[in-house]
C-alpha positions in Angstrom: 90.7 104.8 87.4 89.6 101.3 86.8 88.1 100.8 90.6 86.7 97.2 89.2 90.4 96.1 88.9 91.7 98.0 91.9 89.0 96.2 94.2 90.0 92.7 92.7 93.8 93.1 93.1 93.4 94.3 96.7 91.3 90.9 97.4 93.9 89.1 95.6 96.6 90.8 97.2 95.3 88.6 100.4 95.0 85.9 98.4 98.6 85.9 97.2 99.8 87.4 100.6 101.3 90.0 99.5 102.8 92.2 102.1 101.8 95.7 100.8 100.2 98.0 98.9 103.7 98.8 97.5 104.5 95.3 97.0 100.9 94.9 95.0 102.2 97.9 92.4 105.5 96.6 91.8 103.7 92.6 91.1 101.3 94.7 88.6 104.1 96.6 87.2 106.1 93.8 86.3 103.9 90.6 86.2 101.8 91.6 82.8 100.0 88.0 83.4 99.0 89.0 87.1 98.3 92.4 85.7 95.5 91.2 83.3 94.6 88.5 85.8 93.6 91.8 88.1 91.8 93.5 85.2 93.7 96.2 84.2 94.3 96.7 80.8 98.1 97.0 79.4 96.9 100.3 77.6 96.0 101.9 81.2 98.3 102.9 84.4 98.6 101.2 87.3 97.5 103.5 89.8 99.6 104.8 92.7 99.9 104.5 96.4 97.9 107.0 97.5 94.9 106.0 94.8 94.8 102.7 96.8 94.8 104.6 100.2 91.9 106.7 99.2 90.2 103.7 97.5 90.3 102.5 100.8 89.3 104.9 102.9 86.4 105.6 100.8 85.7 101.8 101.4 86.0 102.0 105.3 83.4 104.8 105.3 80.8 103.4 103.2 78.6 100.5 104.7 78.7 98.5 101.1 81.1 95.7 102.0 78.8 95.1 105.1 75.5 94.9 102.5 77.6 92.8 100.7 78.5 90.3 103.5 74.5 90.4 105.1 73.7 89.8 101.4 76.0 86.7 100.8 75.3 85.5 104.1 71.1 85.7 103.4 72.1 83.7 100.1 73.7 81.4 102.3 70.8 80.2 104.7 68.6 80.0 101.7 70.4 77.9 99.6 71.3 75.5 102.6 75.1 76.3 102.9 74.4 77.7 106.5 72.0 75.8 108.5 72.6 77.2 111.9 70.4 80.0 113.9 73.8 81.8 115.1 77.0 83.3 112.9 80.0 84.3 113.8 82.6 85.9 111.0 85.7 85.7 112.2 88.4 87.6 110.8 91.5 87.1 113.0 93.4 86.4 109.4 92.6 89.6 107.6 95.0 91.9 107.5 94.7 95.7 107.4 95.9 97.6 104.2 99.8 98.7 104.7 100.8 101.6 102.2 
């Protein structure tokens, strides 16, 4: 499994709005320039449904894409993008993951 590429097309699956996870497969079956745009190679599968799901569970469970935000946000404040004492993420627009 190419994880790399799976992570980037689910962000760009937000992105592009596209409605599901089944939606995402078919644009990376038949879209080879959104396919490669994504990472995956044309050699290698596009994975399935379920691969996604469990991709995402395993995503939901771990506490990375929190370290990830704290570690963006640190980054941030030091380089003077955020110069306020108090900050609120807001994420009324994210979706969750339909399969």
């Amino acid at each position: 499994m190419n994880y790399r590429a799976m992570v980037y097309s689910l962000i760009v699956r937000i992105v592009e709005r596209i409605p599901t996870i089944k939606d995402l497969i078919k644009r990376l079956q038949h879209d080879l320039l959104f396919r490669l745009d994504c990472g995956f190679m044309l050699s290698e599968d596009i994975p399935s449904a379920s691969s996604y799901s469990r991709l995402v569970r395993k995503m939901s469970q771990s506490h990375a894409l929190e370290e990830i935000q704290e570690q963006l946000l640190r980054q941030a404040i030091t380089e003077g993008f955020i110069t306020d004492d108090t900050v609120a993420v807001d994420a009324t627009l994210l979706k969750p993951v339909i399969v």
